[in-house]
N, C-alpha and C positions, 0 to 999 in steps of 0.2 A: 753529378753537378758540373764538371767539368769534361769536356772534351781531350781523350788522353794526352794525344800532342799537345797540349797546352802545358801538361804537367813534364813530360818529358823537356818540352822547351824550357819551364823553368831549372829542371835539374841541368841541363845543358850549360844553362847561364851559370851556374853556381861551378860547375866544372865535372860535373859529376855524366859521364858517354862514354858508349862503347870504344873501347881499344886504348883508355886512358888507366894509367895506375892505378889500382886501390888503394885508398887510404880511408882507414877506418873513419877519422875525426872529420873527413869530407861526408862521409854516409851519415853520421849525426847531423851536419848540417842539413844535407839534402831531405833529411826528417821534419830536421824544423821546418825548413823551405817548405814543405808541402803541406805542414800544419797550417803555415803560416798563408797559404794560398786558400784554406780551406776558414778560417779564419775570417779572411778579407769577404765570404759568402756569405758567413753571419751563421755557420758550421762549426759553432768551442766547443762540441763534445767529440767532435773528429779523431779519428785512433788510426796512427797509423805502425803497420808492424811490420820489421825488414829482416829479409831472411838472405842468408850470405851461402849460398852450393856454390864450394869450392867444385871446377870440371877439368879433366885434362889442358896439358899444353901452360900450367901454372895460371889457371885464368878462374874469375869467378863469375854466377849469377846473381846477380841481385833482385830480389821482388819484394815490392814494396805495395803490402794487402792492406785496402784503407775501409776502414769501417765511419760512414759520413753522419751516419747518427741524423737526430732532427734540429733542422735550422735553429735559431735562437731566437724568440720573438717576444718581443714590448710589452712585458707585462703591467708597467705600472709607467707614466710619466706625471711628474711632478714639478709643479711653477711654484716661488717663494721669494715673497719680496712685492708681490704686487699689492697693491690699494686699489688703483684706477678704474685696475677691469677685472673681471672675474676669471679664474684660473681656465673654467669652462670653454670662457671665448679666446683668451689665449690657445689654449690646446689645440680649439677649431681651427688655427693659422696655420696648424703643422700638418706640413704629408705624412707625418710619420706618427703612427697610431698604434692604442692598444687592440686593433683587431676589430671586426667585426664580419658580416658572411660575406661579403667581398673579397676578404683578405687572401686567398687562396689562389687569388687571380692580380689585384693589385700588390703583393706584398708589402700594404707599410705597415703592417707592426714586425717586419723583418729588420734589426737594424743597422743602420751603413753609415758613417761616420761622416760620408759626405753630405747623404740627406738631413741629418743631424745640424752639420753645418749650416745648411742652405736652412733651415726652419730656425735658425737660431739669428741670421742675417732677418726673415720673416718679421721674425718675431721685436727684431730692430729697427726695421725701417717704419714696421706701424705704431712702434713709440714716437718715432723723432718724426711723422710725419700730422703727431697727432701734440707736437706742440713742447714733448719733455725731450729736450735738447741734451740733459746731461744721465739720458738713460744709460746703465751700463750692466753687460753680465757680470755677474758677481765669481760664479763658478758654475762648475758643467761636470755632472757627476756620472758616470756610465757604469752601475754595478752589475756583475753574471754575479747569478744567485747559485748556489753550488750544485745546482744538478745541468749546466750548463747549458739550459734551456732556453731559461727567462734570464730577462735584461729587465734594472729597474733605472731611469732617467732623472734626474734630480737638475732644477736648472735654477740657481738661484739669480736673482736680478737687482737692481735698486732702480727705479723709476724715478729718483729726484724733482724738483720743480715742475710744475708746469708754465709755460710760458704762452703769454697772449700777446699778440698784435695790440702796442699801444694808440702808435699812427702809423700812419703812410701819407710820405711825404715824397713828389718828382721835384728835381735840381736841375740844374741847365738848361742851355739851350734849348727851348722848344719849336723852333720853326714854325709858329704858327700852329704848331698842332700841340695845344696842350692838352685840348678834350679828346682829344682822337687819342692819344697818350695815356689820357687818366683812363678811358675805357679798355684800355688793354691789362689796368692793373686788374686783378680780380681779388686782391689779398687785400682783408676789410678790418677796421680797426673790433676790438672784440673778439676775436675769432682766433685760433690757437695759431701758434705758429706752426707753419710748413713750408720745411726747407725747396720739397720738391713745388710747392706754388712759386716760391721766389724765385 
């Protein structure tokens, strides 16, 4: 999954290279550190096992044997709190998916907290641009199911009012161009508000 110097880099970072002290409660770290490297993959069944040969000259080896196990993938995603639109066509707005024969190439039912994010921003702007102004996530649930496989998504929401275009009205000076002015509005009374038309 990862490129070794990558991981040696992070143990670097944490303080943990050749020719430096041993200190046991630094190796625990360095454990976590690369749980937690394997982790940030979308890899929670990841095992890592560290073996300490003591060698001449009062000096030790450290080897750190990782067992990477299989990715974690999007077994269920769940919307609640909608009325408007149907769970289905929310879902359709997300890169991040339960899978299907694609998956093995695009990875979205792998899941990454930031794609997460980005479908949940998605999943906001096509409220607030389709008129319900005081949309809000409610909560954002990320459960690993115990065989640290699957991932199950829970996104609850409140969709609040919807809000329409009562008038549209231009103020000021118009230089002569009030119709040249009105044809640039395109936001019509009727019709939902949209922050991104205004």
């Amino acid at each position: 999954e990862f490129d070794k110097d990558v991981l040696t880099k992070s143990l670097r970072d944490i303080g943990l290279a050749d020719g430096r002290p041993f200190d046991k409660a630094q190796l625990d770290r360095a454990e976590q550190e690369l749980k937690r490297q394997y982790i940030n993959r979308s890899l929670y069944a990841a095992q890592v096992v560290t073996t300490v040969t003591p060698i001449e000259r009062n000096r030790v080896n450290l080897t750190f044997t990782v067992v990477e196990g299989e990715p974690a993938k999007i077994s269920e995603i769940r919307i609640v709190g909608n009325k408007a639109f149907s769970e289905s066509t929310l879902r359709n707005l997300f890169n991040l998916d339960t899978g299907g024969w694609l998956s093995w190439y695009t990875k979205s039912n792998r899941y990454s907290r930031a794609k997460l994010n980005a479908d949940i921003e998605t999943l906001r702007s096509y409220y607030l641009t389709r008129g319900y102004l005081e949309f809000k996530i409610e909560s954002t649930q990320v459960a690993i199911l115990p065989n640290k496989t699957d991932i199950g998504i829970n996104i609850s929401i409140a969709e609040g009012e919807r809000y329409v275009v009562s008038s549209v009205k231009l103020a000021g000076e118009y230089l002569g161009k009030e119709e040249e002015f009105k044809s640039l509005v395109v936001i019509r009374p009727g019709e939902a508000f949209n922050a991104d038309e205004v």
